[in-house]
PAZAPA-4460 file (N, C-alpha, C; in steps of 0.05 Angstrom, whole numbers, plus 32768, in hexadecimal, padded with zeros to 4 digits):
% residues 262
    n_x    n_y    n_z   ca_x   ca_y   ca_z    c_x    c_y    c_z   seq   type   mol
   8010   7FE8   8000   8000   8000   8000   8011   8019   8000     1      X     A
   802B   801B   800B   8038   8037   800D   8052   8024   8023     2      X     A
   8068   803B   801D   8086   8032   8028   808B   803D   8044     3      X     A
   8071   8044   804F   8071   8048   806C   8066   8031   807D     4      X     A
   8078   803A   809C   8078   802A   80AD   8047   802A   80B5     5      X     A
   8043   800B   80BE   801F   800F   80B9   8023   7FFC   80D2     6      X     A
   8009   7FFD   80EC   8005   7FEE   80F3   7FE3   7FEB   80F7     7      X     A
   7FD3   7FD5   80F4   7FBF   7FD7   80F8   7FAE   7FD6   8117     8      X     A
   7F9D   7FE4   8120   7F91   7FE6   8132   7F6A   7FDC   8131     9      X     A
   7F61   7FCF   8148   7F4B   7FC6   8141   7F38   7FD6   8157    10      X     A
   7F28   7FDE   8149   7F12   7FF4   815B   7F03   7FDF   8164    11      X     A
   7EF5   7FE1   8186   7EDE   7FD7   818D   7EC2   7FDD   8180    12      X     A
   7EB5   7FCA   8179   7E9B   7FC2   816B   7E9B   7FAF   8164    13      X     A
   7E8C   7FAF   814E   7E80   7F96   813E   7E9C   7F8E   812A    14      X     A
   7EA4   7F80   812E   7EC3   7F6D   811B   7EB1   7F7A   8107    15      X     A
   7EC7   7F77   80F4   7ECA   7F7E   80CE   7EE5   7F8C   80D0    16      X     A
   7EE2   7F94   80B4   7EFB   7FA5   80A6   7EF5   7FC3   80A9    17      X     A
   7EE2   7FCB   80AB   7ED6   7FE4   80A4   7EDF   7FEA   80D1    18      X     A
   7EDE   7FD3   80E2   7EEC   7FE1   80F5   7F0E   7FDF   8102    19      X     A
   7F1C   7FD7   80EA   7F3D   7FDC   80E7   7F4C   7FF2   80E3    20      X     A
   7F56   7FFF   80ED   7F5A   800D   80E2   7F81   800C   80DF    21      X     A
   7F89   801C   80CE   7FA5   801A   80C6   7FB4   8034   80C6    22      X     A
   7FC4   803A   80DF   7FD8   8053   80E1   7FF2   8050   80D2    23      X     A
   7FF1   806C   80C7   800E   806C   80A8   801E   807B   80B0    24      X     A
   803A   807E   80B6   804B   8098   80BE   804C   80A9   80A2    25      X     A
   8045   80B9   80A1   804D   80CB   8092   805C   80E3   8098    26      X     A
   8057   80F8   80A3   8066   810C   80AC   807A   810C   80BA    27      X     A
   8096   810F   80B6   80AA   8110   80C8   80AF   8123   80DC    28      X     A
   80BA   811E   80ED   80BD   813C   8108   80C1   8154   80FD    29      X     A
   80DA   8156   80F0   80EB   816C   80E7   80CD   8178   80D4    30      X     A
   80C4   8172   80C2   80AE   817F   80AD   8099   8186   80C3    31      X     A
   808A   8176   80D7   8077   8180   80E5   8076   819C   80F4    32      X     A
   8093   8190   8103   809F   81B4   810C   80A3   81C5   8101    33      X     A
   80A7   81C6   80E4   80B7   81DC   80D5   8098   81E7   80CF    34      X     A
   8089   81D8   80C5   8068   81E6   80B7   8060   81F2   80CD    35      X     A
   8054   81E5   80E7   8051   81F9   80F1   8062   8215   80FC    36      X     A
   8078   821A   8103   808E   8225   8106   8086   823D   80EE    37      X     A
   808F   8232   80D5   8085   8246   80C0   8068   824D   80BE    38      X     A
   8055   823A   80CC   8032   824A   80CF   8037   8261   80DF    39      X     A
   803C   8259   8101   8041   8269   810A   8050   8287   8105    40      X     A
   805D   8287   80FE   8070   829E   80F1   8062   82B2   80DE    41      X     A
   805E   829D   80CD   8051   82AC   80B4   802F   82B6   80C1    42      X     A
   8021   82B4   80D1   800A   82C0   80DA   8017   82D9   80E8    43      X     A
   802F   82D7   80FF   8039   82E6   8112   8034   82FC   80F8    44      X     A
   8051   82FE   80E2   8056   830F   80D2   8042   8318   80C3    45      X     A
   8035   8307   80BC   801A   8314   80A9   8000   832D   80C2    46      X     A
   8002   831C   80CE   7FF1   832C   80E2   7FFE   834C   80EA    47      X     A
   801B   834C   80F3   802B   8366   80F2   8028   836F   80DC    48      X     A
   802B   8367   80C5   802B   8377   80AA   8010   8380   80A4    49      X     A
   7FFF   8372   80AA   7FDE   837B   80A0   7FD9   8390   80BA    50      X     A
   7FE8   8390   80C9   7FE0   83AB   80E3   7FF4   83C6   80D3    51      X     A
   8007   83B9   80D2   8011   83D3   80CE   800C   83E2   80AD    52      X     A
   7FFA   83D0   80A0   7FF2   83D9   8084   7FD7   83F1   8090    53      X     A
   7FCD   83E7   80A6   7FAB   83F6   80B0   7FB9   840E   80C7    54      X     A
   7FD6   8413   80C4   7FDE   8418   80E3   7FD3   8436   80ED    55      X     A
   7FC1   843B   80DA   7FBD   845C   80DF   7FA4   8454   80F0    56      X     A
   7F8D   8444   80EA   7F78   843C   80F7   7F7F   8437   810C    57      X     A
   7F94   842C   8116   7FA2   842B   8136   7FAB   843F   814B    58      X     A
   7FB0   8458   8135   7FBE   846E   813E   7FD5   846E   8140    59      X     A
   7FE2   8457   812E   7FFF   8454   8137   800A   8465   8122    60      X     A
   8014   847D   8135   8020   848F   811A   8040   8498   811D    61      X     A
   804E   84AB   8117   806A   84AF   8110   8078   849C   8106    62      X     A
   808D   84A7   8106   80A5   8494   80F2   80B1   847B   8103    63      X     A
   80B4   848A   8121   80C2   847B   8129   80AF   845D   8132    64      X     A
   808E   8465   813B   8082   8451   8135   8081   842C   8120    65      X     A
   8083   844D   8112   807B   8436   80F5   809A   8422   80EB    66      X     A
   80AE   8439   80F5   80CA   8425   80F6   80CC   8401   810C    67      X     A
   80C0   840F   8124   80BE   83F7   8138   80A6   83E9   812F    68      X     A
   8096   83E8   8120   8086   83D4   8119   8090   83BF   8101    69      X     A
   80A9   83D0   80F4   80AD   83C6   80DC   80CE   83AF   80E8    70      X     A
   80D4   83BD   80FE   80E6   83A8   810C   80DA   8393   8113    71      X     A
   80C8   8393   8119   80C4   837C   8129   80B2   836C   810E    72      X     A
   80A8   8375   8105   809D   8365   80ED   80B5   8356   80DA    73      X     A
   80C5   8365   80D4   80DE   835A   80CC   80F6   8345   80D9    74      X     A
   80F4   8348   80FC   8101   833C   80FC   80EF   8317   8101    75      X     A
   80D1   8325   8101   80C3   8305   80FC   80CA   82F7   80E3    76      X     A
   80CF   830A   80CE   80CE   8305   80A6   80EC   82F6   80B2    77      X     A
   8106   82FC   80BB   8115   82F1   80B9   811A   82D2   80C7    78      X     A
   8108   82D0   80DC   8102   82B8   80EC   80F4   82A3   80D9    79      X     A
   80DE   82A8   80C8   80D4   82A0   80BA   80E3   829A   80A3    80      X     A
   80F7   82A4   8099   8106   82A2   8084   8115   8288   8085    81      X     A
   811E   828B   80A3   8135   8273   80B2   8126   8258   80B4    82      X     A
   8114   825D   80B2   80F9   8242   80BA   80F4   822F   80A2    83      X     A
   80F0   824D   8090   80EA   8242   806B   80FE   823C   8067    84      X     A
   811B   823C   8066   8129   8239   805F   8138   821E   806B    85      X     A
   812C   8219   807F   8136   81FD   808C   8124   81EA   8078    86      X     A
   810C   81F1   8078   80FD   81E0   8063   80F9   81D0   8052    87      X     A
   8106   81EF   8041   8113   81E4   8027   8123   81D2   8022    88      X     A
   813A   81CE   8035   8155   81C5   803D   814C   81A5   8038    89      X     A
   8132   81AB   8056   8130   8190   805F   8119   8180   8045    90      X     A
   810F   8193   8031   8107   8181   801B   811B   8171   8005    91      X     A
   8130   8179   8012   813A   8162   7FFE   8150   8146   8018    92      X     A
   8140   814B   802C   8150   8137   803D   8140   8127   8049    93      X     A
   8124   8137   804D   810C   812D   8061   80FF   810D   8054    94      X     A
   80F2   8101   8063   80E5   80E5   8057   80D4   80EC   803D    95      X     A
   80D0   80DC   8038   80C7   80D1   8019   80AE   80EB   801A    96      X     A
   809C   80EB   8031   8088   8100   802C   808C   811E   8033    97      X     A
   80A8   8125   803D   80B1   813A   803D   80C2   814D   8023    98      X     A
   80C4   8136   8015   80D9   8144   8004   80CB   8156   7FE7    99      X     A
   80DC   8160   7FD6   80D0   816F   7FBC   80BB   815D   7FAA   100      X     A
   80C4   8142   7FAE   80B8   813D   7F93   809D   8125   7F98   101      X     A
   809D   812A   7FB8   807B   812B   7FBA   8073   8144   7FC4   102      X     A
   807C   8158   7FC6   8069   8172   7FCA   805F   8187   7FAA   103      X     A
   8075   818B   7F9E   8072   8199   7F8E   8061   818C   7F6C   104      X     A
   8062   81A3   7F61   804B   8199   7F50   8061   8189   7F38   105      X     A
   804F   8175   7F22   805F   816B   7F13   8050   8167   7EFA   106      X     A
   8052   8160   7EDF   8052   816C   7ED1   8029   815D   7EC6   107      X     A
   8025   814A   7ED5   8012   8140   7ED8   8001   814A   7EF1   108      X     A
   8000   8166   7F01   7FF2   8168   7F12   7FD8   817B   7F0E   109      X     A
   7FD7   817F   7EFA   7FC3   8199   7EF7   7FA4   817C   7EE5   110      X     A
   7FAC   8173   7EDA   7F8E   815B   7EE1   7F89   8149   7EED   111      X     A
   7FA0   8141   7EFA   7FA4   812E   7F11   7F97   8136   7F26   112      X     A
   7F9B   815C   7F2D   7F8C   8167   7F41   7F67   8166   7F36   113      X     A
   7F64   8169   7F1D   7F49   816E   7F0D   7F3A   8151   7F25   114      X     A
   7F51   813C   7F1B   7F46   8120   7F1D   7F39   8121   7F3E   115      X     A
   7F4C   8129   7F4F   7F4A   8125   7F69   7F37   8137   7F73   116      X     A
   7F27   8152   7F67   7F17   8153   7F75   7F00   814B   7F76   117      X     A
   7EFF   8135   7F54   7EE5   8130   7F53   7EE1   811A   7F67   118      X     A
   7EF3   8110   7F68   7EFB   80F7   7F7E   7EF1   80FD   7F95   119      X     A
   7EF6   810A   7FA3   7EF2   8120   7FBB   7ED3   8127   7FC3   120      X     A
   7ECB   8133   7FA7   7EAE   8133   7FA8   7E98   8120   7FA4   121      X     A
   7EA4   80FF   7F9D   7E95   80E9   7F98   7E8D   80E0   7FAD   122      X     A
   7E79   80CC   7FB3   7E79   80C0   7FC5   7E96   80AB   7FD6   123      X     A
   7E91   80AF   7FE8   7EAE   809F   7FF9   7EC2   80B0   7FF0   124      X     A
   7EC8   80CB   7FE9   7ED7   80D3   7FE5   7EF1   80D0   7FDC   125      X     A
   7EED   80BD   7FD0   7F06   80B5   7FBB   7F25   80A8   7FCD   126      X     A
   7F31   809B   7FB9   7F48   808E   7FC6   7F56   80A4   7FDF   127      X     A
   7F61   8096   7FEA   7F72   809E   8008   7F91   80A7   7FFF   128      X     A
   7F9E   80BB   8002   7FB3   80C1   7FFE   7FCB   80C6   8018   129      X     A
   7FE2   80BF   801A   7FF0   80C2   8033   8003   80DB   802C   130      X     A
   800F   80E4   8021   8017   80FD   801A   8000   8119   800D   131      X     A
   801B   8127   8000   7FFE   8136   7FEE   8000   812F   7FCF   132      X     A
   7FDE   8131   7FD2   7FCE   8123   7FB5   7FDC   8142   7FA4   133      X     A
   7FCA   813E   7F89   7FD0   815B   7F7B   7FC7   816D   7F89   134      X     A
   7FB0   816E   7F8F   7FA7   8187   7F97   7FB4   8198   7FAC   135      X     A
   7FC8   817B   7FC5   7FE1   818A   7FD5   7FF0   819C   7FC8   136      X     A
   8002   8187   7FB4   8010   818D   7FA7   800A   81AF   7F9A   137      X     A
   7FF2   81AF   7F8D   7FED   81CC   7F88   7FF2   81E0   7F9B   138      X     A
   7FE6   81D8   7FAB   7FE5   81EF   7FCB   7FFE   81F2   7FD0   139      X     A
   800C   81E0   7FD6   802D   81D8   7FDE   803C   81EB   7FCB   140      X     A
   8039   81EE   7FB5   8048   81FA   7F99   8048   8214   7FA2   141      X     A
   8028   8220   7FA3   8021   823C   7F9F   8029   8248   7FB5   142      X     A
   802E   823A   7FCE   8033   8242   7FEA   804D   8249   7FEB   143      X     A
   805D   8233   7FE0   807D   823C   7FD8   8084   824B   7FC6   144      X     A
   8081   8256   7FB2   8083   8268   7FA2   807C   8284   7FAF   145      X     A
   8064   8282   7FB3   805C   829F   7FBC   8066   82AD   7FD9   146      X     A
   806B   8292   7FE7   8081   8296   8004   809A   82A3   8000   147      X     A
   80AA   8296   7FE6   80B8   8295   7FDC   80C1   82BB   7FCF   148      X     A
   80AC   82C6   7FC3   80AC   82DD   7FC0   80AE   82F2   7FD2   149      X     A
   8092   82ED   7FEB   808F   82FB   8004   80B1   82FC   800D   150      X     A
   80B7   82E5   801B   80CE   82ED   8024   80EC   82F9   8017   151      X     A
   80E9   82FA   7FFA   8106   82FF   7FEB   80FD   8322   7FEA   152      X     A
   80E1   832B   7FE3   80DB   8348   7FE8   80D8   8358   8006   153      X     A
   80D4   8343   8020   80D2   834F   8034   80EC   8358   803F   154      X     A
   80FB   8341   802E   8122   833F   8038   8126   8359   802C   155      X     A
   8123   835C   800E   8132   837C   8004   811F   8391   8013   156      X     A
   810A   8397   8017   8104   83AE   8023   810E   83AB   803D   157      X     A
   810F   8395   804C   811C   83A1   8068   8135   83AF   806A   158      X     A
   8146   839D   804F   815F   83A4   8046   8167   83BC   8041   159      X     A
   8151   83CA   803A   8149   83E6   8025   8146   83FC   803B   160      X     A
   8132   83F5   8051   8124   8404   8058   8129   8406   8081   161      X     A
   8135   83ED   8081   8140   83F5   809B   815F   83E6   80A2   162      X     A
   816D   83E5   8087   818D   83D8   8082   818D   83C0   809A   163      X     A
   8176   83B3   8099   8184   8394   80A1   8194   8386   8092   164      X     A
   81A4   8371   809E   81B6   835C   8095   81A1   8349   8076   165      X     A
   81B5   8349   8060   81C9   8344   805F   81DA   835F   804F   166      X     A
   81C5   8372   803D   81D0   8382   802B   81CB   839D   803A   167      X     A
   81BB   83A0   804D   81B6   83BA   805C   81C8   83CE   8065   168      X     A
   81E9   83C2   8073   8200   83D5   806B   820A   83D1   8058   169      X     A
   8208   83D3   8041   8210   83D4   8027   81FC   83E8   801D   170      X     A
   81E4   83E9   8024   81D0   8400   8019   81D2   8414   8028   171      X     A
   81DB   840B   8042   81D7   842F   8055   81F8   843C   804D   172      X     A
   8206   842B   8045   8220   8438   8037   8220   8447   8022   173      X     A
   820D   8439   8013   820D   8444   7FF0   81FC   8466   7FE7   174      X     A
   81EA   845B   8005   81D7   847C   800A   81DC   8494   8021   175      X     A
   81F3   8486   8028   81F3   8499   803C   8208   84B4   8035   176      X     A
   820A   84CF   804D   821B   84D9   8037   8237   84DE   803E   177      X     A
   8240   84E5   8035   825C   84E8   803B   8271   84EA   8060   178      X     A
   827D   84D5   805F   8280   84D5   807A   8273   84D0   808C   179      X     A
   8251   84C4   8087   8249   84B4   809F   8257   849B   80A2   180      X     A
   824D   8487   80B5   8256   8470   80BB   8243   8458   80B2   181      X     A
   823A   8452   80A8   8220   8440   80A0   8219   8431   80B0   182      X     A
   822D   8422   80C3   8220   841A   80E2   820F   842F   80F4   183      X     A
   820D   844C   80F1   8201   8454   8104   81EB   845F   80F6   184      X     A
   81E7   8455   80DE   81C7   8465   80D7   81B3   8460   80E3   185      X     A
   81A3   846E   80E1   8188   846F   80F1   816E   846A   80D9   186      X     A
   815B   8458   80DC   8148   8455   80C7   812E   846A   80D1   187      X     A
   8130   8470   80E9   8121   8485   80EF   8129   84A8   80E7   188      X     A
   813D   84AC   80E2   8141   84BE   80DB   8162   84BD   80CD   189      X     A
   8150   84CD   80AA   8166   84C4   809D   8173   84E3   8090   190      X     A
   8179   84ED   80A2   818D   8501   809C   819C   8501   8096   191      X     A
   81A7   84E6   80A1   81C9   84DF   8097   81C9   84CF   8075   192      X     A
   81AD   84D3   806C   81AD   84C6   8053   81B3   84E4   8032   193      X     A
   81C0   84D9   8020   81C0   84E0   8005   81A8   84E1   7FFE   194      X     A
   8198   8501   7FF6   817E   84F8   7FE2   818E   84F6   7FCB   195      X     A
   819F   84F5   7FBD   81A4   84EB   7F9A   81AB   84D1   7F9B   196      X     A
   81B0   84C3   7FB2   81B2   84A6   7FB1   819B   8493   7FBA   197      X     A
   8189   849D   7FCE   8175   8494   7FD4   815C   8496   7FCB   198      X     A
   815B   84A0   7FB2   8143   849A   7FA3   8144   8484   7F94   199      X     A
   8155   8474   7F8A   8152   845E   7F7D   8154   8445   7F8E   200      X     A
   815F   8448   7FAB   815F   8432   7FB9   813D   8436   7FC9   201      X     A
   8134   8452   7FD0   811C   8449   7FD2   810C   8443   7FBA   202      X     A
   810A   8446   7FA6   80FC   843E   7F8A   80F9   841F   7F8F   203      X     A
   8111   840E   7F90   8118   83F7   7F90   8104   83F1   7FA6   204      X     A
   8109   83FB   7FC6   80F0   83F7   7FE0   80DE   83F5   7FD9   205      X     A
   80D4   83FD   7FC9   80B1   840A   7FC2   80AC   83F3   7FB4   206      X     A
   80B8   83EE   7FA0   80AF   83D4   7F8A   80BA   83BD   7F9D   207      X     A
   80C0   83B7   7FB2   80C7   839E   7FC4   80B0   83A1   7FD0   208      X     A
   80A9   83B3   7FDA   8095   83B2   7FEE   8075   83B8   7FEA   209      X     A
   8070   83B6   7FD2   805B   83B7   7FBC   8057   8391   7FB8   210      X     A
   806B   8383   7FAE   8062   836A   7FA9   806A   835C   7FC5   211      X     A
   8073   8369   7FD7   8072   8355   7FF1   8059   835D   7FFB   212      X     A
   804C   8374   7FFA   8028   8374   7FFD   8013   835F   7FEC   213      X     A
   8019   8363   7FE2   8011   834D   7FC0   800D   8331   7FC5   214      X     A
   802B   8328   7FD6   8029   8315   7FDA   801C   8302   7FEE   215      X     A
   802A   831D   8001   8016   830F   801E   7FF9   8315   801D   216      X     A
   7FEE   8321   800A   7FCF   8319   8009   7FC8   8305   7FF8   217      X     A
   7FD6   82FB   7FE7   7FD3   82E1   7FD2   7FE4   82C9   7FEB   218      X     A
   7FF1   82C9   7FF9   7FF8   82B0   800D   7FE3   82B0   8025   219      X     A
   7FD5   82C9   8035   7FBA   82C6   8034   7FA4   82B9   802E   220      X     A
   7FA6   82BA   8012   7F86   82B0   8003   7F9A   828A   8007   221      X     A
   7FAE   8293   7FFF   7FB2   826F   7FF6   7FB1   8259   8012   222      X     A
   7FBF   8269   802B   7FBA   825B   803A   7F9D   8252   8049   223      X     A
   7F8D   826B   8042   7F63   8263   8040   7F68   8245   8039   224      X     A
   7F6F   824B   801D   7F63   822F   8003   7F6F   821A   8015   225      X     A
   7F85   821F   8019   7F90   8207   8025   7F8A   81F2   803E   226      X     A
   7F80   8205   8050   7F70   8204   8068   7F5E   81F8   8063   227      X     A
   7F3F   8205   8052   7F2D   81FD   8048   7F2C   81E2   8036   228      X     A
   7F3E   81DE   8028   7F4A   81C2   801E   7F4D   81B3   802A   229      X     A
   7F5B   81B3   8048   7F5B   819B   8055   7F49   8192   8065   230      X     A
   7F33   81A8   806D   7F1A   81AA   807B   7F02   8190   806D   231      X     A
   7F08   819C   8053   7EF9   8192   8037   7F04   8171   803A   232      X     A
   7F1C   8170   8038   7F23   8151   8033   7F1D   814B   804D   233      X     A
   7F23   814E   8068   7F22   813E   8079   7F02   813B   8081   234      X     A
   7EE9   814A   8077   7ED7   8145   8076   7ECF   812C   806C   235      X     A
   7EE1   8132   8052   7ED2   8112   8037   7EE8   80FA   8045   236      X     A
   7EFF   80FC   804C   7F11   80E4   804A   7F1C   80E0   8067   237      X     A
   7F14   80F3   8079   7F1C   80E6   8099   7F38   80E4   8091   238      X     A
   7F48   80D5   80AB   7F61   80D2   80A4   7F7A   80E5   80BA   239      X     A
   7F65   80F1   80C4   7F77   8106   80D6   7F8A   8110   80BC   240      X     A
   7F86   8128   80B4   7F8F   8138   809D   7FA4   8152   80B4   241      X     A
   7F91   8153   80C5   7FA3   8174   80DE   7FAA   815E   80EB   242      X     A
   7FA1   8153   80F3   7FB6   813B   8111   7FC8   8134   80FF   243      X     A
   7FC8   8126   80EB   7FEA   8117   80E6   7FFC   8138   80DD   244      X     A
   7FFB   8149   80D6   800C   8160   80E1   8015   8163   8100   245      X     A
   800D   815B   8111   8011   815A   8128   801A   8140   8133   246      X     A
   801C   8128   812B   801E   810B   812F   8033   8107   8120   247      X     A
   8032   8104   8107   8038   80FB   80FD   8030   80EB   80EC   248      X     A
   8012   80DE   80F5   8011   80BE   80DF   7FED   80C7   80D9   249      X     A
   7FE7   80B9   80CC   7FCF   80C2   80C0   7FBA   80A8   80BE   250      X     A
   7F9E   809F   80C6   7F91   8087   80CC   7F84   8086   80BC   251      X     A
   7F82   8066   80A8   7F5F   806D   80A2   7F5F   8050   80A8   252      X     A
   7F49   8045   809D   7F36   8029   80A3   7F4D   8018   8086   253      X     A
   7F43   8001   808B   7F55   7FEA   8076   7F46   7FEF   805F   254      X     A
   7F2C   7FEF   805D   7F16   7FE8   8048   7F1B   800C   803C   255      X     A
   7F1C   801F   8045   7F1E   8036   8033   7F35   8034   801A   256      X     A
   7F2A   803D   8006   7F3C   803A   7FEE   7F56   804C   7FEF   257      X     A
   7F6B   8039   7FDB   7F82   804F   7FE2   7F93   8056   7FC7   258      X     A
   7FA9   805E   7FC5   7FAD   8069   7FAC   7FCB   8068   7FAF   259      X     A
   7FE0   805D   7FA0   7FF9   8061   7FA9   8005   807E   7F9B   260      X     A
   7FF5   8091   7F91   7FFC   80A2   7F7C   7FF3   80B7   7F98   261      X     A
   8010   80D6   7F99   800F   80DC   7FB5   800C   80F9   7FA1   262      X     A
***
């Protein structure tokens, strides 16, 4: 049935098949921790960034305000960065259902997904999957990509806009003016900045921090679908869909159909 460790368990009632049931490891430690780790994070940061987009409704006003909101939002983007980036790492090391080439999409997933939701919507809700089916795989794709953007634009505008690590003394050098020290700039007040050099490094800010808005309302919408998707399947196919994120292993009965295609 699948190259994971299975052991069967027998529910009290009436004997049959329909009361067996069969636990599958699927999720490994390292991936469980990291998803949530990166949930966590990515709400923390999204939630700071959607405050400080409304921050006037708050009354949160001046510069130096809006600088300390953008610290601390940033230094969540960079925690989050460290998280995603273990991830990634660990997709090409993690078990068989952690890695790239059952998450991401392949060149057969866009009717494979067609296939699975009609599946989904049939009665008995269609074969049982222990990784992700296409339709993961989709979510999985769009989640990484567009994560993928958020953080490479949240990195240059912090970079830009309050010279964090890695290029930020390199930019408070390039703008600053003659005979400051670029260690002691202040993002609150930039006196010690060049206006003939700092209009094109903020130009650059502006268009970073335009599609890092962009994005975090499109990772938003996707993480809905995603949510709602597993709400949806674990309705039709049981299986502990949110518990084996937390467990590890995922249950169903012997007699439910299964599918070795992940």
């Amino acid at each position: 049935m699948n190259d994971s460790a299975t052991n069967g368990t027998k529910r009290p009632g009436t004997p049959g098949e329909n009361d067996v049931y069969v636990s599958h490891e699927v999720w490994d430690a390292p991936t469980r921790v990291l998803h949530w780790l990166n949930a966590a994070l990515f709400l923390a940061v999204a939630a700071l960034g959607f405050l400080f987009m409304y921050r006037e409704l708050l009354h949160v006003e001046g510069r130096p305000a809006k600088i300390a909101f953008k610290y601390v939002h940033s230094a969540l983007g960079l925690c989050l960065l460290a998280t995603f980036t273990a991830r990634v790492v660990w997709g090409f090391f993690g078990n068989r259902f952690a890695r790239f080439s059952s998450l991401l999409i392949r060149r057969d997933t866009l009717p494979a997904a067609h296939r699975e939701l009609q599946e989904l919507r049939s009665p008995g809700g269609g074969p049982r999957r222990l990784g992700h089916g296409p339709l993961g795989r989709l979510s999985a794709t769009a989640m990484f990509a567009v994560l993928c953007i958020s953080l490479s634009t949240g990195l240059l505008r912090a970079n830009t806009d309050l010279y964090f690590p890695p290029f930020g003394r390199s930019i408070a050098a390039h703008i600053a003016k003659p005979g400051v020290d670029p260690s002691t700039v202040d993002p609150v007040d930039r006196s010690w900045m060049d206006p003939s050099k700092g209009g094109t490094i903020g130009f650059v800010g502006n268009i970073a921090g335009t599609l890092h808005r962009v994005s975090a309302w499109t990772l938003v919408a996707l993480a809905a679908l995603h949510v709602g998707g597993l709400v949806f399947k674990e309705l039709r196919q049981g299986g502990g869909v949110f518990s084996s994120m937390i467990v590890g292993r995922k249950t169903f009965r012997v007699s439910d159909p299964f599918t070795q295609e992940d």
